[in-house]
C-alpha positions, 0 to 999 in steps of 0.5 A: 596263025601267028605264034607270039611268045612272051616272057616275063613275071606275072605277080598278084595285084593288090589296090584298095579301091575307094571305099577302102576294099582291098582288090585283088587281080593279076598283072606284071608287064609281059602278062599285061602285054599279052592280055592286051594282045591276044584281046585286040588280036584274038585269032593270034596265038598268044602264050606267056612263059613263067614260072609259078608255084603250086600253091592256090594263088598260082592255081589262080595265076593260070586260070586268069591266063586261061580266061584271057585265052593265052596259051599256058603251054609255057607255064611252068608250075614246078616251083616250091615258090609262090607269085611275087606280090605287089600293091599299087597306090595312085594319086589325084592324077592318076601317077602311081607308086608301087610297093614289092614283095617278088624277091624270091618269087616262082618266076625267078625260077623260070630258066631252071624249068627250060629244056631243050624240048621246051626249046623246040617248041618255042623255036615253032614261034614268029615273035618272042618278047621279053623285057628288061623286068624280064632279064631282071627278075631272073636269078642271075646265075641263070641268065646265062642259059637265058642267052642260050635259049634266045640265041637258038630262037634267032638260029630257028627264024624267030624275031626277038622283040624287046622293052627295056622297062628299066627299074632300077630297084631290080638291078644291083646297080647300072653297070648290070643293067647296061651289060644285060641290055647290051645284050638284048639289044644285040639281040632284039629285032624290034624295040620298044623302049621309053624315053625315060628308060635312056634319061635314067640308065644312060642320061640321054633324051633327045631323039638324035643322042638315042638314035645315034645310041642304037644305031651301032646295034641295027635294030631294024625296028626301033619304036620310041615312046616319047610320053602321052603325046607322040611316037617315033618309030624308025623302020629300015632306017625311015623315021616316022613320028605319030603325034598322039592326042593326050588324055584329059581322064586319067585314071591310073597309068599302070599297064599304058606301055605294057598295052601298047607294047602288047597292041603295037607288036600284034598289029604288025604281025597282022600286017599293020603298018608302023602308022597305023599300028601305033594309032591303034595301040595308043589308043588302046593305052588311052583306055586303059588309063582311064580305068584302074588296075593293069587290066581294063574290063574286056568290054570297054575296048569294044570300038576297038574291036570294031575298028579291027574288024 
């Protein structure tokens, strides 16, 4: 069984529906990805790793974990904090803007909680993956000890996949996030960024400037998102595009990357290859745009349980 581990920040949902009711759910990049995961590849085992407090909604934080069958042996709920918070606004064609309330959420908190015999276990994994809101969120004197940890894991066998995820909110300038991601990419095994997050944080777009960009860091699998409407992965040095048919139904685009980040990784690790493993996650993506909220209702990816299958 492949053991996949990832990190991040899960924070509580807030988006009034249209008839004005205010809903109420869970999501936040890594978590999206590994409920996505472990939906589409439920013979994975997959955990995320966080910190929360131990209030009521932490409480729900985790048994929301728990009916997506993750792996909660990584939740840490030792912290003083309560979840971070956010509201989710879309407009007529489903873009969407978000409002924050995290700054001294319990996921902050996350490495304070990390000793060597959760080291350990995590070394027991074959994939961890974290993000740039990941590295972000953290409280900056302890990422220090957040490059130790990942260090260890790359001693033990375990690839380290990434997601820059740039929000420059999140960051006290670009010069923090340029020497953060350095590292991550030094780091990082396999990567799935964005176009847009080299435009924003580096001012550069085209297929050859950010090939050129990664190069220096040999990353042996690089997996750029190039928009709704194609994918371009370069594996051991081969570059393969995946043209991608663009939905015309777009509901919310919340949680699309994070879905297909999340289906993408696990496909690979069930042996799919760069192709195929895109098709499937874009076509993950697709419904879940098409629906609101981070997390689409389990059922509507019944075709691609049984495209798995």
């Amino acid at each position: 069984m492949q053991k996949v581990v990832l990190f991040g920040e899960c924070m509580l949902e807030l988006r009034q529906a249209k008839d004005g009711v205010m809903k109420q759910s869970f999501a936040g990049d890594t978590f999206n990805s590994a409920v996505y995961m472990k939906r589409i590849f439920a013979q994975q085992d997959i955990a995320f790793m966080t910190a929360v407090g131990q209030d009521t909604i932490s409480q729900q934080m985790v048994e929301a974990c728990s009916a997506e069958a993750l792996n909660n042996q990584h939740i840490f709920a030792k912290s003083e904090r309560n979840p971070g918070i956010y509201l989710v606004q879309t407009d007529d064609e489903g873009e969407r803007s978000f409002l924050y309330w995290r700054d001294s959420s319990a996921a902050k908190q996350v490495m304070q909680y990390v000793d060597q015999k959760a080291i350990d276990a995590l070394c027991n994994a074959d994939l961890f993956f974290f993000s740039g809101i990941s590295l972000a969120v953290l409280e900056s004197q302890d990422r220090e000890a957040f490059w130790a940890m990942l260090s260890q894991l790359k001693e033990a066998g375990v690839k380290i996949g990434f997601d820059p995820n740039y929000r420059p909110r999140l960051w006290n300038g670009p010069d923090e996030a340029k020497a953060e991601f350095a590292k991550a990419y030094a780091a990082s095994d396999i990567m799935l960024p964005g176009v847009d997050d080299f435009k924003q944080l580096y001012n550069i777009e085209t297929l050859e400037d950010i090939l050129a960009f990664c190069k220096p860091y040999a990353i042996n699998e690089l997996v750029l998102k190039n928009g709704p409407e194609s994918v371009y992965c370069q594996l051991d040095g081969q570059l393969t595009h995946v043209a991608i048919t663009p939905v015309s139904n777009v509901v919310d685009t919340t949680s699309a990357g994070d879905s297909f980040n999340g289906v993408y990784l696990g496909s690979r690790l069930a042996g799919g290859d760069v192709t195929s493993s895109v098709e499937l996650a874009a076509a993950s993506a697709a419904i879940v745009i098409q629906h609101p909220g981070a997390i689409a209702p389990s059922n509507a990816f019944d075709k691609i349980h049984s495209a798995v299958k």
